[in-house]
C-alpha positions as CSV (number, residue, x, y, z in Angstrom):
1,X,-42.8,-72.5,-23.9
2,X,-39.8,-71.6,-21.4
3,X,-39.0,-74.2,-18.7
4,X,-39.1,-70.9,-16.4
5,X,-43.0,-70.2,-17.0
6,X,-45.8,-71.3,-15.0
7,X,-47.6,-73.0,-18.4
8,X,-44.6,-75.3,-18.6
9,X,-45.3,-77.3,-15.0
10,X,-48.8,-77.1,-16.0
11,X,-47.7,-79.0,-19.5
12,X,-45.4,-81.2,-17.7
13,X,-47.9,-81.9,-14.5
14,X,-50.3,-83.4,-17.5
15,X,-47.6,-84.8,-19.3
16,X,-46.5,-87.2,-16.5
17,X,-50.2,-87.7,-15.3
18,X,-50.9,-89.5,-19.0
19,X,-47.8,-90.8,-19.5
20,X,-48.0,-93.2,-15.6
21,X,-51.7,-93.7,-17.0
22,X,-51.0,-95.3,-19.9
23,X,-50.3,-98.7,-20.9
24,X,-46.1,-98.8,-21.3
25,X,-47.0,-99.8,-25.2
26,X,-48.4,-96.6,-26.0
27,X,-46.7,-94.3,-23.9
28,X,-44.1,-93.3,-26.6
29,X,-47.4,-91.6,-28.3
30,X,-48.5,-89.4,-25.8
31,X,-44.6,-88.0,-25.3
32,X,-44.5,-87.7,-29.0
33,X,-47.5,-85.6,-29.1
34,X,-46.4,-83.4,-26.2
35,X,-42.8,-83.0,-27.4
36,X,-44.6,-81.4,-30.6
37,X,-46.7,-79.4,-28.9
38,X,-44.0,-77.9,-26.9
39,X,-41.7,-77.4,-29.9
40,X,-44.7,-75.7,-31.9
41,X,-45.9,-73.2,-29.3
42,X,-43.4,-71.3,-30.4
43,X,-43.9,-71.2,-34.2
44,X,-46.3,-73.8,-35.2
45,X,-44.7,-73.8,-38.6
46,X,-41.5,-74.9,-37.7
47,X,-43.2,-78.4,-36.2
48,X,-43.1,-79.9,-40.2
49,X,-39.4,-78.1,-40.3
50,X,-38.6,-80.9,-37.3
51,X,-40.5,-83.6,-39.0
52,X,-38.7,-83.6,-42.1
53,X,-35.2,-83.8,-40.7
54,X,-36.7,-86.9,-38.9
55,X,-37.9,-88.5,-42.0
56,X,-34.9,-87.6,-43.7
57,X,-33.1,-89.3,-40.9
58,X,-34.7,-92.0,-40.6
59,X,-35.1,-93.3,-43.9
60,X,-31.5,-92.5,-44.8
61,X,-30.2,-94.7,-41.4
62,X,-32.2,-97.8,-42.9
63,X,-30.9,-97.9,-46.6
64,X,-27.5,-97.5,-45.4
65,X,-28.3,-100.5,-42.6
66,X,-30.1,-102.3,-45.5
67,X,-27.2,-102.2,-48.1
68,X,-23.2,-103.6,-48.5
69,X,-22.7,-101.1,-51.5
70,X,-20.2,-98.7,-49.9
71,X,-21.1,-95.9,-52.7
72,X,-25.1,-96.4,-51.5
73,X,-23.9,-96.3,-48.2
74,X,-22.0,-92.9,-48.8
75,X,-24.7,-91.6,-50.7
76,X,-27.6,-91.6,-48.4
77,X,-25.5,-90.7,-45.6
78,X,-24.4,-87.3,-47.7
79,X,-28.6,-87.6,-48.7
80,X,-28.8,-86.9,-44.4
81,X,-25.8,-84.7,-43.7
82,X,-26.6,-82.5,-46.7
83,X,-30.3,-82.4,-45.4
84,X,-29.1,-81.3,-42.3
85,X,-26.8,-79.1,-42.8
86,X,-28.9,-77.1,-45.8
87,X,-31.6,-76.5,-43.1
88,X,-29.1,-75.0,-40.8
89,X,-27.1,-73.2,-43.3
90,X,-30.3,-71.6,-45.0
91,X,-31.7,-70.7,-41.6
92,X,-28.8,-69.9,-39.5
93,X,-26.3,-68.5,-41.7
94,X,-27.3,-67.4,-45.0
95,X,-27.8,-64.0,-43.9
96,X,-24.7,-64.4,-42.3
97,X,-23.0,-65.4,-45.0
98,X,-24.8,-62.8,-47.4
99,X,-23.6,-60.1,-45.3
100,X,-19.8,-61.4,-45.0
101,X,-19.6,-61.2,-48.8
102,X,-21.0,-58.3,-49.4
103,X,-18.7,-56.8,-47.0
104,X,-15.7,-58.7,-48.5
105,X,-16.3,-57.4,-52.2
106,X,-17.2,-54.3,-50.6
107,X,-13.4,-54.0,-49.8
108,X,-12.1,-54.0,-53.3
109,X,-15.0,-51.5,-54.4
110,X,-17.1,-54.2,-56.0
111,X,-21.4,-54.4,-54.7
112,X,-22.1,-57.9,-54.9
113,X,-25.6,-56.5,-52.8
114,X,-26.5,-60.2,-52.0
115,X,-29.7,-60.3,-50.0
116,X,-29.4,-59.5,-45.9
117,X,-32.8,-61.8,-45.8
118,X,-34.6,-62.0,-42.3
119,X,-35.3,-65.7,-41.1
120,X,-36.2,-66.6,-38.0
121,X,-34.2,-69.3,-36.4
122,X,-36.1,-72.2,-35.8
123,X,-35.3,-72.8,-31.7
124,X,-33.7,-75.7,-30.9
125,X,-31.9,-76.3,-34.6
126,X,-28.6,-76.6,-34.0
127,X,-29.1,-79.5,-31.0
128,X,-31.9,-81.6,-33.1
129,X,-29.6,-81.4,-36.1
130,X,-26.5,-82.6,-34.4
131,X,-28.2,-85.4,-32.2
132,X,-29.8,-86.4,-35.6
133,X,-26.7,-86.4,-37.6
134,X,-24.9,-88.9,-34.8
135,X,-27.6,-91.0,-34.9
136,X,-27.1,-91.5,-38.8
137,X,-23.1,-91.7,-38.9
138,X,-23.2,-94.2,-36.4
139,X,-25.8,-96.1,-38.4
140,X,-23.0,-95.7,-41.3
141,X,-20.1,-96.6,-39.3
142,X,-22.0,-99.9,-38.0
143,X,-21.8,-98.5,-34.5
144,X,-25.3,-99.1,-33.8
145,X,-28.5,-100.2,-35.7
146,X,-31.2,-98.2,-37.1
147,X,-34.6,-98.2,-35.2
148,X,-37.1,-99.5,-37.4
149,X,-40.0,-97.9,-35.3
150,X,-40.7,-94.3,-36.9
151,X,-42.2,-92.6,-33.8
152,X,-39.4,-94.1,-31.5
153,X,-36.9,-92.2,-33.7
154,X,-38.9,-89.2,-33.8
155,X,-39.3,-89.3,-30.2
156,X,-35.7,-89.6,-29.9
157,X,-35.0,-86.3,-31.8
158,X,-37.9,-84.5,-30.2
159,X,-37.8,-85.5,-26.5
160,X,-38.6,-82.3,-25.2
161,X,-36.7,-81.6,-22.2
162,X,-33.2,-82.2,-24.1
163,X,-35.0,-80.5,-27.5
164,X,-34.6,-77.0,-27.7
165,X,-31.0,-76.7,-25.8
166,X,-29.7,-80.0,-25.1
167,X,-27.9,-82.2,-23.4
168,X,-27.1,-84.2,-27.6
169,X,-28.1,-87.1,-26.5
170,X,-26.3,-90.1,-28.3
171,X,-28.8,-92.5,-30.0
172,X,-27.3,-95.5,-27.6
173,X,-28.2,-94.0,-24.6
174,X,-31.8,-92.5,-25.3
175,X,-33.5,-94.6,-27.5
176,X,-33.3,-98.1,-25.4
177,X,-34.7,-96.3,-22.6
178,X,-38.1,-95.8,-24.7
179,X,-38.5,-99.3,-24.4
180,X,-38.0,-99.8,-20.8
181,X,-41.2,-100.0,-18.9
182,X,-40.9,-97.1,-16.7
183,X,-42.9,-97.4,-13.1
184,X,-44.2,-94.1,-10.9
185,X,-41.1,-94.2,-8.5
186,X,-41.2,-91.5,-5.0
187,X,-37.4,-91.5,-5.2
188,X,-37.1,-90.3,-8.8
189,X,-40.1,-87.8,-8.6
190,X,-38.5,-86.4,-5.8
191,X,-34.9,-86.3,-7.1
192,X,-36.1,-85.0,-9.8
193,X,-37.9,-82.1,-8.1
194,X,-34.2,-81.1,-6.0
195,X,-32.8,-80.8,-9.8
196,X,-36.1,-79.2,-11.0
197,X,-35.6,-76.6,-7.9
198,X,-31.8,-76.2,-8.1
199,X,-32.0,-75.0,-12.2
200,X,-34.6,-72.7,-11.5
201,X,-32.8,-71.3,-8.4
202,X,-29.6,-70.5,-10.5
203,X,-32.1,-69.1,-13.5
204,X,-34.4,-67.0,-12.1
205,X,-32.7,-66.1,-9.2
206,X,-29.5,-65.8,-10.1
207,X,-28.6,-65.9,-14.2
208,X,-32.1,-63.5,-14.7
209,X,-30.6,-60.7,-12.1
210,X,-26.8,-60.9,-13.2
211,X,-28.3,-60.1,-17.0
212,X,-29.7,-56.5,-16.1
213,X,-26.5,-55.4,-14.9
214,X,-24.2,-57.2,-17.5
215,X,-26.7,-56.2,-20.4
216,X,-27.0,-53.0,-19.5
217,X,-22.7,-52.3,-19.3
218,X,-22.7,-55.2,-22.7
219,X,-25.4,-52.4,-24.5
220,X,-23.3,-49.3,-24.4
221,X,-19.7,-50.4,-23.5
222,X,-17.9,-46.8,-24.7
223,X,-19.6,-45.5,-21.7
224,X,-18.2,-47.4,-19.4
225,X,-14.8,-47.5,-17.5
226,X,-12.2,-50.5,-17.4
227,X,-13.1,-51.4,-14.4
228,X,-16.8,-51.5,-14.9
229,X,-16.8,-53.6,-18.3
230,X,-14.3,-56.5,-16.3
231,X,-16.8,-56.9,-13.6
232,X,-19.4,-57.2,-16.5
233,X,-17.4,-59.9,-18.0
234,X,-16.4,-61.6,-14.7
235,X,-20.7,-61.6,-14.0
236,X,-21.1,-62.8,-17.9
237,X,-19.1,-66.1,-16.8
238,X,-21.0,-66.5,-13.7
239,X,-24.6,-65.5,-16.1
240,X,-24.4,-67.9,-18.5
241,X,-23.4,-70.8,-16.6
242,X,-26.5,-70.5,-14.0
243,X,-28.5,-70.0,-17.3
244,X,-27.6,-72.5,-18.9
245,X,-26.8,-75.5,-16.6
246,X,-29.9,-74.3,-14.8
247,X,-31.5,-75.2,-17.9
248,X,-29.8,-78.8,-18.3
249,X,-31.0,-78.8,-14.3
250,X,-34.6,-78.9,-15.2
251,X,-34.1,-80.6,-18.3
252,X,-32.9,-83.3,-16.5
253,X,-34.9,-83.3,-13.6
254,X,-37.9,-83.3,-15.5
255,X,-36.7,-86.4,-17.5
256,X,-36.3,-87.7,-14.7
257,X,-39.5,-87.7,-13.3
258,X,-40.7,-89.2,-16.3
259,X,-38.5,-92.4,-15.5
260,X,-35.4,-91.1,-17.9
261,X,-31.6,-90.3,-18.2
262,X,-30.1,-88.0,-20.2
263,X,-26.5,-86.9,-20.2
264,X,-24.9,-84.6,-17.8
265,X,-23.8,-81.1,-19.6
266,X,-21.7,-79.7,-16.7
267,X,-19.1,-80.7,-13.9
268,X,-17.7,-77.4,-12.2
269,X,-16.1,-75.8,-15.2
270,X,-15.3,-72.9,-13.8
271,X,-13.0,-75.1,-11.1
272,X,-10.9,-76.2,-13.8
273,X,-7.2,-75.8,-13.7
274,X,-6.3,-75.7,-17.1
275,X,-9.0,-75.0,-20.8
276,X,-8.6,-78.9,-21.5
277,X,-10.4,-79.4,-18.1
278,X,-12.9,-76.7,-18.4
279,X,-13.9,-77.9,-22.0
280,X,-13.9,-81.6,-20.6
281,X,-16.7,-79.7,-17.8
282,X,-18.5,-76.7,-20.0
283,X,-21.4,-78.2,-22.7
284,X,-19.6,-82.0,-22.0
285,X,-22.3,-83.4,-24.9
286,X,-21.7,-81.0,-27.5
287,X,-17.7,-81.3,-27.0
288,X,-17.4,-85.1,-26.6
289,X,-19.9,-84.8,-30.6
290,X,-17.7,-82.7,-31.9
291,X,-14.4,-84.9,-30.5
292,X,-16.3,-87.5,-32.0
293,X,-17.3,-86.3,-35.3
294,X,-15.1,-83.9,-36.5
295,X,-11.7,-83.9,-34.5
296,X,-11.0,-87.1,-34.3
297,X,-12.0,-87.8,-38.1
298,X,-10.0,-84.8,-38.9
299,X,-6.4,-86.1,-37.0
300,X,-6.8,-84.8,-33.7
301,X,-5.8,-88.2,-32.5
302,X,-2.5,-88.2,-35.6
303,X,1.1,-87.7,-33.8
304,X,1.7,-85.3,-36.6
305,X,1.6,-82.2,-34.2
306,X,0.9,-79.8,-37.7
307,X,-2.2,-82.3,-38.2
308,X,-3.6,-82.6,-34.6
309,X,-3.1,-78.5,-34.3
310,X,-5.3,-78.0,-37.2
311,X,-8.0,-80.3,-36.2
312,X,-8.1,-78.3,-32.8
313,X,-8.4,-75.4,-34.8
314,X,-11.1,-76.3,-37.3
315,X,-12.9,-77.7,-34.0
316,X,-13.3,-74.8,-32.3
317,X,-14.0,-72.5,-35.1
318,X,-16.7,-74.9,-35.9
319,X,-17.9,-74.8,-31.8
320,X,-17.8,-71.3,-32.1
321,X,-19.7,-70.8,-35.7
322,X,-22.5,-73.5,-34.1
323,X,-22.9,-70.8,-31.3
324,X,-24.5,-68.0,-33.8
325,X,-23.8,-66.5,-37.1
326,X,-21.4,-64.0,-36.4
327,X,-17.5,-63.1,-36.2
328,X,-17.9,-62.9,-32.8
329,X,-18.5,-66.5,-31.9
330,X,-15.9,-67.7,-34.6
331,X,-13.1,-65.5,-32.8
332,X,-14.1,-66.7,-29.5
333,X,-14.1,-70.4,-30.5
334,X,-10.5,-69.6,-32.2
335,X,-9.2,-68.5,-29.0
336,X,-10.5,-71.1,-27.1
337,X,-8.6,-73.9,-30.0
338,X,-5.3,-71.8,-29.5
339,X,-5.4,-72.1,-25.6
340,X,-5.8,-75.5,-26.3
341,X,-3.1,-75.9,-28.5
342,X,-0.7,-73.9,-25.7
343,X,-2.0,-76.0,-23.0
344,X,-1.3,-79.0,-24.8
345,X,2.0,-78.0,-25.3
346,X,2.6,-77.1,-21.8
347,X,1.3,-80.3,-20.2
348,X,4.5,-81.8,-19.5
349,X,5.6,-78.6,-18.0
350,X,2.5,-78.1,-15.7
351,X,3.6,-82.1,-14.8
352,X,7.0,-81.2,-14.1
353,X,6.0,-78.3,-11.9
354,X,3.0,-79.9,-9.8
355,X,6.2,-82.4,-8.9
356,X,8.1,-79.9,-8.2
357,X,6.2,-77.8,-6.2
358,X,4.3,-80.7,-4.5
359,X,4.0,-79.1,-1.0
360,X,2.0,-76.3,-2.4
361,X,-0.1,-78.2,-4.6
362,X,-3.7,-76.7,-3.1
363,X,-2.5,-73.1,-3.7
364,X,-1.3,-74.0,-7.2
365,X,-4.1,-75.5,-8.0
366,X,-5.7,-72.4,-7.0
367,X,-3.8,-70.4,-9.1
368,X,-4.5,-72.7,-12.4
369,X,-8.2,-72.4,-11.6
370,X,-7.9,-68.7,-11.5
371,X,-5.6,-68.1,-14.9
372,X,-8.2,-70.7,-16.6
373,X,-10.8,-68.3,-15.5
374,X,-9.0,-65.3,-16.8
375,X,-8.1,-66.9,-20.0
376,X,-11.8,-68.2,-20.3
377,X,-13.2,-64.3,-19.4
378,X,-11.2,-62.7,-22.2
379,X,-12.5,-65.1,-24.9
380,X,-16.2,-64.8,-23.3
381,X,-15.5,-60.5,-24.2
382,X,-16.4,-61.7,-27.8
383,X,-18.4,-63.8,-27.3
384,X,-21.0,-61.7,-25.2
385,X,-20.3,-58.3,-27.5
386,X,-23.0,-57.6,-29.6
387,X,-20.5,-56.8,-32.1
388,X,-16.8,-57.0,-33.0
389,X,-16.6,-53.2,-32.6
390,X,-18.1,-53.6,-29.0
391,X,-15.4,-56.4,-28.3
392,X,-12.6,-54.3,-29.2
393,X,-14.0,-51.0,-27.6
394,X,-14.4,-53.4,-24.3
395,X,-10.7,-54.7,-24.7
396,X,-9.5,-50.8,-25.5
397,X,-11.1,-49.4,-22.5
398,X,-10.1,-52.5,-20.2
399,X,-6.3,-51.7,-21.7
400,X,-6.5,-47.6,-20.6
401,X,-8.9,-47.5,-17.4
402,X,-8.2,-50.7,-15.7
403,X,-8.8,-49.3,-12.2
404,X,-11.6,-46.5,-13.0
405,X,-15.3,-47.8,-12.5
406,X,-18.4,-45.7,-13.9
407,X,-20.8,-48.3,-12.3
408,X,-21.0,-51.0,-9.9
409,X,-23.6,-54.2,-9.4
410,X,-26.0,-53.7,-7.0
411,X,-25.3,-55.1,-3.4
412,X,-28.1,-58.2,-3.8
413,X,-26.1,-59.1,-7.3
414,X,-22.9,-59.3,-5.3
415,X,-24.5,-61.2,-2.6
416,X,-25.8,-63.8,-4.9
417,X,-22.6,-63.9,-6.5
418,X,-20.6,-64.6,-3.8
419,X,-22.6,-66.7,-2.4
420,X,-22.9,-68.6,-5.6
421,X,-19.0,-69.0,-6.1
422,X,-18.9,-70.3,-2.3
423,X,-21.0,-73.2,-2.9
424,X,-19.2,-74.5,-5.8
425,X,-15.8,-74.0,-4.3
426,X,-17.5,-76.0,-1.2
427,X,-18.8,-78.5,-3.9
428,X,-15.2,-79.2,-5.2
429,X,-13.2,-79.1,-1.8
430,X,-15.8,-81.7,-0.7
431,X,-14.9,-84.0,-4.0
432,X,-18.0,-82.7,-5.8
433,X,-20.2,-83.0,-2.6
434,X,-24.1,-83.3,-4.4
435,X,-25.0,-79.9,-2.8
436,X,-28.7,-80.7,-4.2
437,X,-28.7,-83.8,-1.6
438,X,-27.2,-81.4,1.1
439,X,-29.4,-78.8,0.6
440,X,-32.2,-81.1,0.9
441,X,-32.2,-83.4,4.1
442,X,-33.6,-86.9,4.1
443,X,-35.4,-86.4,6.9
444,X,-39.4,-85.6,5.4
445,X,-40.3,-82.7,7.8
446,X,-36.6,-80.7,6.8
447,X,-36.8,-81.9,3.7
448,X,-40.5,-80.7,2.5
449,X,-39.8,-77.5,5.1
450,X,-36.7,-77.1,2.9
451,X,-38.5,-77.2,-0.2
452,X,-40.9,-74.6,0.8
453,X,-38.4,-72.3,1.7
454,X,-36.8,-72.9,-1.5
455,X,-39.7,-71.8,-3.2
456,X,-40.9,-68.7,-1.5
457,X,-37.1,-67.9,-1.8
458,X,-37.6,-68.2,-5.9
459,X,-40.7,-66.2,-5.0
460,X,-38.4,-63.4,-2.7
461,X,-36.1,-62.8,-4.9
462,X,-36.4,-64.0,-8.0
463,X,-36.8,-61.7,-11.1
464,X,-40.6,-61.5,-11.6
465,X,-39.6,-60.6,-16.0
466,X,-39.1,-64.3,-17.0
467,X,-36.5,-64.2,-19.1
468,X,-35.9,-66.9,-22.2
469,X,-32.9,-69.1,-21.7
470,X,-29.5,-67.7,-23.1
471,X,-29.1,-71.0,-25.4
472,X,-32.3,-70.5,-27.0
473,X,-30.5,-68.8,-29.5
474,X,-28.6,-71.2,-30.8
C-alpha cells in the first residue's frame, strides 16, 4: 500500500474515523490492527516475519529488566540482536553474500557454487529491525524500561506511517505518546494536511518526473555523453531527496493527524557547507542510531585519531551496506566516511578561513554548499549505478566527454527543478522559513483556495504512473 495511492487516504480516512471514535483505552487496538494490515497488503506472509521480531523483542527487553546477572543480561540481549540480525542477514544479504564468495574463489580458479537463492525482501526490514534493536540495548544499558504491555510494544515497532521507511523512532519518544489521550484537534488535522500536501507535491510531482529521465540515462550509461550522465547525477540528488523526504512528509503528517510526533528525517541537506552538516540534515534518525549504536561504542568519541578514523569508517560502510546488498552502496558509504575523515581534519582550517575571510562570509558559504554538493554527487554515482561496471563507465565517460551532451531533460523537468532549488535556497536565506506555513495562508478563504490549487496542480502535472517510494528497497 504506497502512501502515493488513492487506497492509502481511503485506509487512513477510516483509520482516523475509528481511532477519534473509540474509547482512548482501546485505541492502541484499532492502530495495531491497521498498522498490520498495511504491512501485509503487500505480502501477507511477511506479517508473522514482523511479529516474531516483536516477540523476540519484547521478551528479551523484560528478562534483561527482570535480572542483575550481567551474563543473563548479555545473553538475551545477543538472544535479540542475533534474532535480528539473522532475519536481515538471511533476507537481505545472503544472496549477496553467496554471490561475493563465489566470485572471490572464483579468482583463484576454485567453484565454491554457493547458492544465488531469490528472496524477497520483506519491505520495511531494515527500519523495524533497527528501531527494535534500540529499543532492546537501551533496555540493557538501563536507559529506559521495558513496556510490559505486548500490543503497546508491537504498536511501537509497527506504527505504520514511520514502518516501512522511517523516521527510527527511539522507544522514549514513541511509546509514551500511546498513552496520552489524544483529542480530534482542527489545528493538527490541518497541519497535518500542509505536510500531507507538501510530500506528495515533491513525490509525484517532482521525485516521479525526475526518475524517467535519470532512469532512463542510469539504464544504459555507455550511451551517453559526459555531459548527459552529470545532469543525471545532479537530477539523482535532487530525485531522491523529494522522494524520500516527501515520504517522511506524509509520514509525518499523517501521524500527525492522528494526534502524534515522530522525528524529523531532514533539515536542508543539500544547503550544507561541509558532509558533517549534510549527514547531521540527510536521514537525521538513521545517523544519530548509528552515532549512537555503533560509533560511539566503537571510539568515535576516543582522542586516539587511529581509533575515531576507524569507527568513521566502519560507520559508514555499515550505512552504506544497510542501504542494499551490493558493492555499490558499501563504496558509496566509504566515500562518504573518508570525506568525513578529511573534513574533520580540515575543521580548524575552514575556522581559520571563515575568520579570515569574514567580509565574504555569504559567498563562501556559498561555495562550501556547492563543493558539499559536488562531493555528495560523486558518491551518489555509486550509489544510483545499477552496478559497479555502470559506476565506473559513468565516471569514465564523465572523465573524457565532460562538455558533450547526447540528451537533455525535458523543459517541464528543468522547470520543476529550478523552481524546486529556489524554494529551498529561499527556505535557508529566510533562517529555515516554514515554506509549508507560507505556502498556506491563515486566512480560511486563501488558505482552502490554496489547498485546491494545490491539488488540481498534483492533478496537472503530476505523473499519473504511481511510482513506489525509492526507500522501499531498503
Amino acid at each position: 500500500m504506497n502512501f502515493n495511492s488513492i487506497f492509502f487516504f481511503v485506509f487512513f480516512i477510516f483509520v482516523t474515523f475509528f481511532h477519534f471514535l473509540l474509547p482512548h483505552k482501546f485505541r492502541w487496538v484499532i492502530l495495531l490492527i491497521a498498522s498490520f494490515f498495511f504491512y501485509m497488503c503487500w505480502k501477507p506472509v511477511y506479517g508473522f516475519l514482523l511479529l516474531f521480531s516483536i516477540a523476540v523483542d519484547y521478551y528479551a527487553a523484560i528478562f534483561i529488566s527482570s535480572s542483575l546477572n550481567q551474563n543473563y543480561r548479555k545473553f538475551w540481549l545477543y538472544v535479540s540482536i542475533a534474532s535480528n540480525l539473522g532475519i536481515l542477514c538471511f533476507f537481505k544479504y545472503l544472496t549477496f553474500l553467496n554471490q561475493s564468495l563465489n566470485s572471490f574463489f572464483y579468482v583463484f580458479n576454485f567453484s565454491l557454487d554457493l547458492p544465488l537463492m531469490k528472496i524477497l525482501l520483506p519491505i520495511g526490514l531494515s527500519f523495524y529491525v533497527f528501531q527494535s534493536m534500540s529499543y532492546v540495548i537501551d533496555v540493557y544499558k538501563n536507559k529506559i524500561t521495558p513496556e510490559h504491555h505486548f500490543g503497546i510494544f508491537a504498536l511501537y515497532v509497527s506504527f505504520f506511517p514511520q514502518l516501512v521507511a522511517g523516521p527510527i523512532e527511539r522507544a522514549r519518544n514513541l511509546i509514551p505518546q500511546f498513552y496520552k489521550k489524544k483529542e480530534w484537534c482542527n489545528e493538527q488535522f490541518i497541519s497535518g494536511c500542509k505536510r500531507i500536501i507538501w510530500g506528495l507535491f515533491k513525490k509525484v510531482v517532482i521525485a516521479d518526473r525526475l526518475a524517467f529521465f535519470v532512469d532512463a540515462i542510469y539504464a544504459n550509461p555507455g550511451d551517453h555523453a559526459g555531459l548527459t550522465l552529470i545532469l543525471a547525477s545532479y537530477l539523482f540528488l535532487i530525485q531522491i531527496y523529494c522522494d524520500f523526504s516527501g515520504y517522511c512528509d506524509i509520514a509525518v503528517g499523517a501521524a500527525r493527524i492522528l494526534g502524534f510526533k515522530l522525528s524529523e528525517n531532514f533539515n536542508l541537506p543539500y544547503l550544507a557547507p561541509n558532509i558533517q552538516e549534510f549527514w547531521r540534515r540527510w536521514h537525521i534518525t538513521l545517523g544519530t542510531w548509528v552515532r549512537d549504536y555503533v560509533f560511539i561504542p566503537l571510539g568515535g568519541a576516543s582522542k586516539n585519531l587511529y581509533k575515531r578514523n576507524l569507527s568513521f569508517l566502519f560507520s559508514f560502510f555499515l550505512i552504506g551496506l544497510w542501504h542494499g546488498a551490493s558493492w555499490n552502496f558499501v563504496i558509496w558509504g566509504v566515500i562518504h566516511g573518508i570525506y568525513l575523515i578529511v573534513s574533520r581534519l580540515k575543521r580548524s582550517h575552514y575556522k581559520a578561513t571563515s575568520l579570515k575571510y569574514e567580509k565574504w562570509s555569504d559567498a563562501l558559504y556559498f561555495f562550501r554548499v556547492l563543493i558539499t554538493f559536488q562531493l555528495a554527487t560523486f558518491a551518489a554515482i555509486f550509489f544510483r549505478a545499477n552496478s559497479l561496471t555502470d559506476a565506473f563507465i559513468i565516471l569514465k565517460d564523465i572523465l573524457l566527454t565532460p562538455f558533450s551532451i547526447t540528451q537533455l531533460p525535458t523543459p517541464s523537468i528543468l522547470i520543476l527543478t529550478i523552481g524546486f532549488v529556489l524554494i529551498e535556497i529561499f527556505q535557508q536565506k529566510a533562517k529555515r522559513l516554514n515554506i509549508i506555513k507560507y505556502y498556506f495562508p491563515k486566512a480560511p478563504l486563501f488558505r482552502y483556495a490554496s489547498y485546491v490549487a494545490t491539488f488540481f496542480i498534483i492533478i496537472l502535472i503530476g505523473v499519473e504512473q504511481k511510482n513506489a517510494f525509492y526507500y522501499f528497497q531498503f
